[in-house]
C-alpha positions as CSV (number, residue, x, y, z in Angstrom):
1,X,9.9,-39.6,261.9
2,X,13.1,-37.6,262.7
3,X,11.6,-35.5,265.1
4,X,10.3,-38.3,267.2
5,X,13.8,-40.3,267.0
6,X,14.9,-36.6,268.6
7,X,12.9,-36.9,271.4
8,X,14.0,-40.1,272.4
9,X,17.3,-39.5,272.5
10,X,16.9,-36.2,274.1
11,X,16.1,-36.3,277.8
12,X,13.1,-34.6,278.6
13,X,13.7,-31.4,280.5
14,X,11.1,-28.5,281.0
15,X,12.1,-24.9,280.4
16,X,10.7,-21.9,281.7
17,X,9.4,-19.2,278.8
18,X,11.2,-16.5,280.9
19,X,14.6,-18.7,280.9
20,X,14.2,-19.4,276.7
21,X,13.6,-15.3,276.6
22,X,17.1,-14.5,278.5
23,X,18.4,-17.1,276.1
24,X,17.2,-15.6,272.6
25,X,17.8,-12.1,273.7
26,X,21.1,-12.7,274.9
27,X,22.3,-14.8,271.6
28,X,20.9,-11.8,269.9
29,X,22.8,-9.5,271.7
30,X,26.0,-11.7,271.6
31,X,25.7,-11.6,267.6
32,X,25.2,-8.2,267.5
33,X,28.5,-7.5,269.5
34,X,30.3,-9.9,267.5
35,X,28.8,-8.5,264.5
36,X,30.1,-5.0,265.5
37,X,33.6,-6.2,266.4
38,X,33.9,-7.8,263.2
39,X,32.6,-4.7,261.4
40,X,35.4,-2.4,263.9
41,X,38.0,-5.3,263.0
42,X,37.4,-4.5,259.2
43,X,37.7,-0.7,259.6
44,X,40.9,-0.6,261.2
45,X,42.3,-2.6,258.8
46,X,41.0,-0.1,256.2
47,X,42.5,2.9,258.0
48,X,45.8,0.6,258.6
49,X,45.9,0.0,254.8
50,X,45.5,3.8,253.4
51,X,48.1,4.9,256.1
52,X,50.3,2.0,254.7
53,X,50.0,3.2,250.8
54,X,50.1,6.9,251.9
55,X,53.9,6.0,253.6
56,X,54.7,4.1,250.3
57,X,53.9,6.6,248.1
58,X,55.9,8.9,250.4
59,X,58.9,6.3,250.1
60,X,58.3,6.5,246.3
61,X,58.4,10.3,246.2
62,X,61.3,10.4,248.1
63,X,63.5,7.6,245.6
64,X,62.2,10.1,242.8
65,X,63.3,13.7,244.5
66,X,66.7,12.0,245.1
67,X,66.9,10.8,241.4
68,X,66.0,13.7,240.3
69,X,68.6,15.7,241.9
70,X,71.7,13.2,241.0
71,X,70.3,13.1,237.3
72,X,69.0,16.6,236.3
73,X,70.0,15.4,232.4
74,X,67.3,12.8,232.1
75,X,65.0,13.9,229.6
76,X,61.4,13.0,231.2
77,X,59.3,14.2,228.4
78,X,61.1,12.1,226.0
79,X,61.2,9.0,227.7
80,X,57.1,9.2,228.1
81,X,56.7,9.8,224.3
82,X,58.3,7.0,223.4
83,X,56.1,4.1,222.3
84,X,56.8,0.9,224.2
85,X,58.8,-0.8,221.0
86,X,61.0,2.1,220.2
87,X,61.2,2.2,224.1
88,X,62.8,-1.1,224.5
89,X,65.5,-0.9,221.7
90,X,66.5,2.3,222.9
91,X,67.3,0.6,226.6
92,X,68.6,-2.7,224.9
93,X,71.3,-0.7,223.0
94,X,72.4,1.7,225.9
95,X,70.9,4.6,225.1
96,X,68.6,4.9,228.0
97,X,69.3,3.5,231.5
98,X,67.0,1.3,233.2
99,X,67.3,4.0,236.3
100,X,66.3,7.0,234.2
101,X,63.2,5.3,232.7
102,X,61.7,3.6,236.0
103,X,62.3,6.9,238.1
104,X,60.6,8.7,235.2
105,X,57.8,6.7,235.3
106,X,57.6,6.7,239.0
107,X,57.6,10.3,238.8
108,X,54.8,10.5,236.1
109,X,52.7,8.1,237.9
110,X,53.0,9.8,241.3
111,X,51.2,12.8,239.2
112,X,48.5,10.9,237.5
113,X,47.9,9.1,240.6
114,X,47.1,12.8,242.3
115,X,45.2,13.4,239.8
116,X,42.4,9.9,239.4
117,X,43.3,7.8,242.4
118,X,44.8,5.0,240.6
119,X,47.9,3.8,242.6
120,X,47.1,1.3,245.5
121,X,51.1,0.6,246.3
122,X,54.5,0.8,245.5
123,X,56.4,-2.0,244.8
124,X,59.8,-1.0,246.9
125,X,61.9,-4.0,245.3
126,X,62.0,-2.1,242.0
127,X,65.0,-0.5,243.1
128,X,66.7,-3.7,243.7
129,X,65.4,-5.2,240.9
130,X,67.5,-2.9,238.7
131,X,70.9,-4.3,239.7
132,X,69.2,-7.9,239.1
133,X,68.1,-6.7,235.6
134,X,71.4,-5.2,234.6
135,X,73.4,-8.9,235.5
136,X,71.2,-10.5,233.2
137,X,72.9,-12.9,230.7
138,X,70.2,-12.2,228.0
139,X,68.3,-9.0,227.5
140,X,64.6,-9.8,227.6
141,X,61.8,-8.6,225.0
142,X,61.5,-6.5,228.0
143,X,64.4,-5.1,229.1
144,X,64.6,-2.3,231.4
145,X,60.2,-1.5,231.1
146,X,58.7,-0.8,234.0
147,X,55.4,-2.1,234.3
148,X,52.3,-1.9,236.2
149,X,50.1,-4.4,237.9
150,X,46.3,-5.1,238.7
151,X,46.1,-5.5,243.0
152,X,44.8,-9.1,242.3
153,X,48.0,-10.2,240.7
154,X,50.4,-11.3,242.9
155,X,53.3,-10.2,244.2
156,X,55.6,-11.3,247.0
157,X,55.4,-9.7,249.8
158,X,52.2,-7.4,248.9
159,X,48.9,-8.0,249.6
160,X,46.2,-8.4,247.0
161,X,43.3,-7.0,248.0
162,X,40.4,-7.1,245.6
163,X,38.8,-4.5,247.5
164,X,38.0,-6.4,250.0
165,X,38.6,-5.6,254.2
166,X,38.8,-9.4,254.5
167,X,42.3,-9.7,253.0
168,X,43.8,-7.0,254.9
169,X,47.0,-7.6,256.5
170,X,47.7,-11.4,254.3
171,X,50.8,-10.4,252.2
172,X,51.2,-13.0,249.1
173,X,54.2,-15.6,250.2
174,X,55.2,-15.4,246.2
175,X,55.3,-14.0,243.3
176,X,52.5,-15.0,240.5
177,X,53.8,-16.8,237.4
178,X,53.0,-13.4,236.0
179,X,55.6,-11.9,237.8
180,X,58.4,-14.0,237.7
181,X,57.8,-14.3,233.5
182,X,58.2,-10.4,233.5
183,X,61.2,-10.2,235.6
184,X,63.0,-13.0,233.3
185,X,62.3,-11.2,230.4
186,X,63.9,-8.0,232.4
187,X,60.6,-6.1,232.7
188,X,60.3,-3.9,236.4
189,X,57.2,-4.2,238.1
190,X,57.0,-0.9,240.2
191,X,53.5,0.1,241.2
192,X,49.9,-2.0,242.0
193,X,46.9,-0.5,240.5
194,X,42.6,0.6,241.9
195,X,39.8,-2.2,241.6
196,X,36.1,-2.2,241.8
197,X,35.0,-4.3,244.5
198,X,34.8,-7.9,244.1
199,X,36.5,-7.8,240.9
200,X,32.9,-7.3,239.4
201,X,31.9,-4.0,238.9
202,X,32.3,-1.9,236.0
203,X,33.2,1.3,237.7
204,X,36.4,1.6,239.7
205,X,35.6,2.0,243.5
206,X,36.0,0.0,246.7
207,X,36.0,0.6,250.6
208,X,39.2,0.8,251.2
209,X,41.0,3.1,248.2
210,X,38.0,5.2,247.1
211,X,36.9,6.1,243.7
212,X,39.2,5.8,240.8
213,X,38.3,8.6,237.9
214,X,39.0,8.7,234.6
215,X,42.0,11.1,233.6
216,X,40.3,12.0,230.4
217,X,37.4,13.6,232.6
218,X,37.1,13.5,235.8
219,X,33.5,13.4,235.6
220,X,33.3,10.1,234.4
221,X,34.5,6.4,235.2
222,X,38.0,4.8,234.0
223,X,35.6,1.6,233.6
224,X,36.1,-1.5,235.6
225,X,37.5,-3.7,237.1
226,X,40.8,-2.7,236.1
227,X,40.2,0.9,235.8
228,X,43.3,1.5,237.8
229,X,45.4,0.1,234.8
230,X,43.4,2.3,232.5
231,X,43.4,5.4,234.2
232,X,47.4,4.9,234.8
233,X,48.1,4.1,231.4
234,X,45.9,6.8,229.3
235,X,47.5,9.5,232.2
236,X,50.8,8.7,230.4
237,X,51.9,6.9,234.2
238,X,52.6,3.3,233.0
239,X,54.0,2.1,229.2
240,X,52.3,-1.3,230.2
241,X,50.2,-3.1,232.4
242,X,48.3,-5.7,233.4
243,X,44.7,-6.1,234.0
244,X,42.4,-8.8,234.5
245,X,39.6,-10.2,232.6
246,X,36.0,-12.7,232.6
247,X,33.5,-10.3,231.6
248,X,35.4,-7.1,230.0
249,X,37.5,-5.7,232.8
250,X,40.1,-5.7,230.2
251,X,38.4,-4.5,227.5
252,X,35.8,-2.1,229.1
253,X,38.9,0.4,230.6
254,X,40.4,0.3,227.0
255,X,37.5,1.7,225.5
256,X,37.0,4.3,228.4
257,X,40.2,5.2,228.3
258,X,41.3,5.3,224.4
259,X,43.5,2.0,225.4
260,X,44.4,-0.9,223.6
261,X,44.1,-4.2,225.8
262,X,44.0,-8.0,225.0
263,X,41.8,-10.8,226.7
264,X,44.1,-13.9,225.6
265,X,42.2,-17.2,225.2
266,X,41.2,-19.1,228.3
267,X,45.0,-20.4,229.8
268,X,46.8,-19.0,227.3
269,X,48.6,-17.4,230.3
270,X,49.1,-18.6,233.5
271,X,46.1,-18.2,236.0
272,X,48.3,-18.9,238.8
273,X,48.7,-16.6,242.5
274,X,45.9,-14.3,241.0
275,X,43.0,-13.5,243.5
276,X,40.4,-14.2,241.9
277,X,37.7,-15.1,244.6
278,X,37.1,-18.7,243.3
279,X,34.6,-18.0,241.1
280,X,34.3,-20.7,238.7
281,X,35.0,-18.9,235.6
282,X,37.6,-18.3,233.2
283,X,39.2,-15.4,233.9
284,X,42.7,-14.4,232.2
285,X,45.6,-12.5,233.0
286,X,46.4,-9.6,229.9
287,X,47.9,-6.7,229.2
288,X,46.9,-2.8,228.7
289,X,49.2,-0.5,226.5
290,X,48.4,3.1,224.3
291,X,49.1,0.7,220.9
292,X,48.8,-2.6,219.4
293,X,52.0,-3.1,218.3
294,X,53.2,-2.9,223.1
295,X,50.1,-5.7,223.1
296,X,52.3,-8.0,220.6
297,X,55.5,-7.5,222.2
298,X,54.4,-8.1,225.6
299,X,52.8,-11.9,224.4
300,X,55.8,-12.7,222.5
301,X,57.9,-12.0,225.7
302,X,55.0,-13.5,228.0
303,X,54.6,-16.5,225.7
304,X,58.4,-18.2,226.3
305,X,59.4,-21.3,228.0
306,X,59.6,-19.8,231.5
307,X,55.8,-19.8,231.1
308,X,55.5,-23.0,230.2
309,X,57.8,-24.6,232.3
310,X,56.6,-22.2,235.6
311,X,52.9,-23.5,234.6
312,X,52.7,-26.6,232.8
313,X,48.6,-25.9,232.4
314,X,49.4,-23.3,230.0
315,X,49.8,-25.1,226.4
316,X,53.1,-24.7,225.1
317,X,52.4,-22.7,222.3
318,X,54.5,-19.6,221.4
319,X,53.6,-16.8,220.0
320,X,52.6,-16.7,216.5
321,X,54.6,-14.5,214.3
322,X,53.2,-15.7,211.1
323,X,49.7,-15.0,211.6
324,X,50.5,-11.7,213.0
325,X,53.0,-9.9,210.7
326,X,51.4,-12.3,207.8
327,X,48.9,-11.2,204.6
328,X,47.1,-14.2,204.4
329,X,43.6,-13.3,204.5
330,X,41.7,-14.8,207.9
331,X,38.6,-16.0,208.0
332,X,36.5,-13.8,210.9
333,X,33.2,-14.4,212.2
334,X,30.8,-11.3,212.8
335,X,27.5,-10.4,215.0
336,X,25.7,-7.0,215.4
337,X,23.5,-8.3,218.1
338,X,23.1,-11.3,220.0
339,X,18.9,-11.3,220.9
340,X,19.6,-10.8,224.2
341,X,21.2,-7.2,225.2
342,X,19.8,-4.3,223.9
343,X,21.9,-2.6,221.4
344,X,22.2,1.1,220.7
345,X,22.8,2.4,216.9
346,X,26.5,3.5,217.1
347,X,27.2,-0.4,218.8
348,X,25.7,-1.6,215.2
349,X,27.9,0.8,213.3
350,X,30.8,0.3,214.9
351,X,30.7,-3.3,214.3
352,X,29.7,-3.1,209.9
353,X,32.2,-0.5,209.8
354,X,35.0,-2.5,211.2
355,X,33.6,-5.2,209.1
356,X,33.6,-3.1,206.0
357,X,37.3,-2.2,206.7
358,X,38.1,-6.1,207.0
359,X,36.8,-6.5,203.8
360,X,38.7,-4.1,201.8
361,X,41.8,-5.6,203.0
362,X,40.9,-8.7,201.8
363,X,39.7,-10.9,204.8
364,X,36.5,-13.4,204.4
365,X,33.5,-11.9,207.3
366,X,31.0,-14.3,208.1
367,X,27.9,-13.7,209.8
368,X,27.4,-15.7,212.7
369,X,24.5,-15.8,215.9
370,X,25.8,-16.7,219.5
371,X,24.0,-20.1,220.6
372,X,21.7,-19.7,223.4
373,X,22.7,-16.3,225.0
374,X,19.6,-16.4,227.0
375,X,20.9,-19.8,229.1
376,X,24.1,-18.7,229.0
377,X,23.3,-15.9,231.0
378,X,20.3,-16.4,233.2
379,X,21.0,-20.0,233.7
380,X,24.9,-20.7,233.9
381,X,26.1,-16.9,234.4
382,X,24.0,-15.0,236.8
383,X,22.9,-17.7,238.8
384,X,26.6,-19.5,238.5
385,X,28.2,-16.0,239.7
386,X,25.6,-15.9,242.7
387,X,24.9,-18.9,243.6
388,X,26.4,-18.6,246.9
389,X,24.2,-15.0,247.5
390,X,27.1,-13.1,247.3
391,X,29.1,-14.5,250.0
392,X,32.3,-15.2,249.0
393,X,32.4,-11.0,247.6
394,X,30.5,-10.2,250.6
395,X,28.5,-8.4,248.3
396,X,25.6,-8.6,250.2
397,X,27.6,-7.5,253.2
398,X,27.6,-3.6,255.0
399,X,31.2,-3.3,254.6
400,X,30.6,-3.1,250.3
401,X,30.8,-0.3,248.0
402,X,28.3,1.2,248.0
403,X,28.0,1.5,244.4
404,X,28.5,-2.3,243.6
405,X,25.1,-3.1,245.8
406,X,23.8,-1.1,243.3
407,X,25.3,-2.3,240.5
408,X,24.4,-5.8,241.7
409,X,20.6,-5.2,242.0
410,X,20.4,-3.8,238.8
411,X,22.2,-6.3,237.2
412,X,20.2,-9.1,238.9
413,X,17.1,-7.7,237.0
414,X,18.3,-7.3,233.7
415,X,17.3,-6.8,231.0
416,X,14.3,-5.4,232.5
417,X,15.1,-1.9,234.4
418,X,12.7,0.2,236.4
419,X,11.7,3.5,234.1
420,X,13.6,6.5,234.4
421,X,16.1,4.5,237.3
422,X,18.6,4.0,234.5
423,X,20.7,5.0,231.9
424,X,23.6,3.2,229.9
425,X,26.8,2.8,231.7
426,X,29.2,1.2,229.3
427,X,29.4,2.8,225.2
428,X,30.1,-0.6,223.7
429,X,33.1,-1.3,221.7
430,X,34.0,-3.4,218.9
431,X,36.5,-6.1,219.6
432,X,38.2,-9.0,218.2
433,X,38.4,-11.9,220.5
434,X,39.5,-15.5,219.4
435,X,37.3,-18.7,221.0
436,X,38.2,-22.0,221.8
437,X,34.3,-23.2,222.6
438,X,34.2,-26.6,220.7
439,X,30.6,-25.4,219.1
440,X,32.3,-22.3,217.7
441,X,35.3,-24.1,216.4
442,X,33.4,-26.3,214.2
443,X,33.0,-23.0,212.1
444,X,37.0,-22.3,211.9
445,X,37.1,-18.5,212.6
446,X,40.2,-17.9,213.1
447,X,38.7,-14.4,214.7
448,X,35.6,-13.1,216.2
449,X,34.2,-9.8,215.8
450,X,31.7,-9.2,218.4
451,X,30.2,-6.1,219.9
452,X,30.4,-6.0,224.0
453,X,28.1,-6.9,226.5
454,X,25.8,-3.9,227.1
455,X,25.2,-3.1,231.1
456,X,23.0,-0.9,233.1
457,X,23.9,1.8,235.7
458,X,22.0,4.1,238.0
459,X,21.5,7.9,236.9
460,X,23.1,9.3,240.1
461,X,26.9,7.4,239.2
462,X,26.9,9.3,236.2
463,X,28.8,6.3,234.5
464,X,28.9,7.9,230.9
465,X,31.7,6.6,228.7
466,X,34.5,8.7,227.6
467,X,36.7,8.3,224.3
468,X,36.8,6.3,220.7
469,X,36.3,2.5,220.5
470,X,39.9,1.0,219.7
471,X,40.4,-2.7,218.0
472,X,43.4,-4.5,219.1
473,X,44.0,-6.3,215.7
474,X,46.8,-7.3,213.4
475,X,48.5,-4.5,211.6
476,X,48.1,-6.1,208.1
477,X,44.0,-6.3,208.8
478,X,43.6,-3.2,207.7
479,X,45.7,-0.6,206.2
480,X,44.3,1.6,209.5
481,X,46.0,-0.6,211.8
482,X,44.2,0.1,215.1
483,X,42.5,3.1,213.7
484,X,39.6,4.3,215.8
């Protein structure tokens, strides 16, 4: 019917086959050109943006050499030993300087950084930040800290990248609600940290910055996708940062890297000037620290009024010191497997003897089964996540990593793997995450102790974990505390 509605509308015209061959081949040709600009386009872009974080770095060096030789007192080794409480009173009652920590920690994470590949740029308005943080009225919760960020996060006047040639050259216009919460609370952001790719990919590699490694071996991945926070962190280059999370990019660089790191609860912190490539999932904003006790400090400084106000999506809830430093007993949900990934034996034990530990101090464990893990996955994860075929990650695209193609393919055909093509990428970890899914709720955990999604990696990466499960949990869980 359509077709014959064309025809009429369309005048008539005969073509010569010779005339429609000049045409195809020459549209061919014209796509391939454009094609290959585009691709040249991307490139120099790539080039342009490693020349610009090779002449920040050099700027950063430089602030530190000078420091170093107006202040030859500061103690550098005992500034990095100090845990990030014990960190902050000492700069809140004077004795450390806001100067001699930052340049400390500049200086450190210039070294870890030529050692794993974890720095993507330096944030030059530190410096001035310093002044702005020693006129404060108040003294923030974090006073003085320098922290790092994941390159998604945004920051004004730096681009976010995600690994991606696409956002080259597009400098944020302001800072994230992140940021501006961390500065009023006196903290100094000072360096951007590596990505995988797209945000999805559990290694720590893209085009543009190269491979990110993990400082405990360098034969092995800091985890993804903020393996830039991990590696900085567990090199001793960063008392805090800030990663990003939907499907363990917190969590999965904590356990590689003996870390402790916090998903918070779906908008419990603002999701706003984040990169997060519109995917429709809830991703969060958290932080990555060498102990539970930096994890609490940072969300009782993160969870304030400026947050609320800055973001009025974020429910004004503060943080809960009752429940934390508290000995009621909680009530805490459990699973050793959830039918759907396959789980090794140490993921099971990890799991009863965290439980076993809960119960000894007193808390109620309940076993409990996941609903529907198989729809979750096949039907609202895999095909929500790539329902477009990839193209807003260009992950389907010659300018990827290399190693998320892979990474994708493999992970498009789980769980079943080719024999011999695998091997398991990811040790799984024990962790304590709280849920807000209406089903769940009904039950009243307070807490759920889960073990993490299992994933798949090729052989050839070598993607073998490194280091102790850690559990981010209240201190008065367990008399361990965050004990391995």
């Amino acid at each position: 019917m359509i077709p014959e509605k064309m025809r009429q509308l369309l005048p008539e015209v005969e073509l010569d086959p010779s005339v429609i061959s000049v045409l195809l081949c020459s549209s061919t040709v014209a796509f391939l050109v454009l094609k290959w600009i585009v691709k040249k386009l991307v490139e120099q872009r790539m080039r342009e943006a490693r020349r610009n974080r090779v002449r920040a770095l050099g700027q950063m060096e430089e602030a530190v050499q000078q420091f170093k030789q107006e202040n030859p007192e500061v103690q550098a080794s005992l500034i990095l030993s100090l845990p990030l409480v014990e960190l902050v009173k000492k700069l809140k009652e004077g004795s450390l300087s806001p100067e001699s920590v930052l340049y400390t920690y500049m200086d450190k994470a210039l070294e870890v950084n030529q050692d794993v590949n974890c720095v993507t740029d330096f944030i030059q308005e530190c410096v001035h930040l310093l002044q702005e943080v020693r006129t404060q009225k108040e003294k923030g919760l974090l006073y003085g800290v320098p922290v790092s960020i994941k390159d998604p996060i945004g920051y004004e006047g730096h681009v976010s990248t995600c690994g991606l040639g696409q956002y080259l050259g597009y400098p944020e216009q302001e800072d994230s609600v992140l940021v501006k919460v961390l500065k009023k609370q006196g903290a100094i952001p000072f360096v951007k940290t590596n990505i995988s790719q797209c945000l999805i990919n559990y290694d720590c590699s893209n085009l543009i910055f190269g491979q990110t490694v993990n400082p405990l071996n360098h034969q092995k991945s800091p985890g993804g996708s903020s393996g830039g926070e991990g590696a900085l962190i567990a090199g001793g280059g960063s008392v805090l940062g800030f990663g990003t999370d939907i499907g363990g990019s917190i969590r999965l660089p904590s356990s590689f890297c003996g870390l402790c790191g916090l998903k918070p609860t779906g908008n419990r912190l603002s999701n706003c000037q984040w990169l997060h490539l519109g995917l429709r999932f809830t991703g969060m904003v958290g932080p990555m620290a060498r102990d539970v006790d930096s994890l609490a400090l940072c969300m009782r400084a993160l969870l304030c009024d400026d947050m609320f106000r800055l973001d009025p999506t974020v429910p004004p809830l503060p943080f809960n010191e009752e429940v934390y430093s508290g000995s009621t007993p909680l009530r805490i949900g459990y699973y050793d497997t959830d039918g759907y990934f396959l789980l090794p034996p140490c993921m099971r034990r990890a799991v009863h003897e965290t439980r076993t530990l809960l119960q000894e101090a007193g808390h109620m464990l309940i076993p409990f089964i996941p609903p529907r893990i198989d729809y979750v996955m096949n039907e609202l994860f895999m095909k929500g996540l790539f329902a477009d075929g990839g193209a807003v990650g260009l992950v389907l695209k010659p300018e990827s990593d290399p190693g998320l193609s892979v990474q994708c393919r493999h992970t498009l055909r789980l769980p079943v793997a080719e024999e011999g093509s695998t091997e398991l990428g990811i040790r799984p970890s024990a962790g304590l995450l709280g849920f807000s899914h209406r089903a769940w709720g009904r039950i009243s955990f307070p807490l759920l102790l889960e073990p993490h999604l299992l994933f798949w990696a090729p052989a050839a990466t070598g993607l073998v974990p490194l280091g102790q499960f850690l559990l981010g949990i209240p201190r008065h869980l367990s008399r361990q505390g965050a004990s391995p």
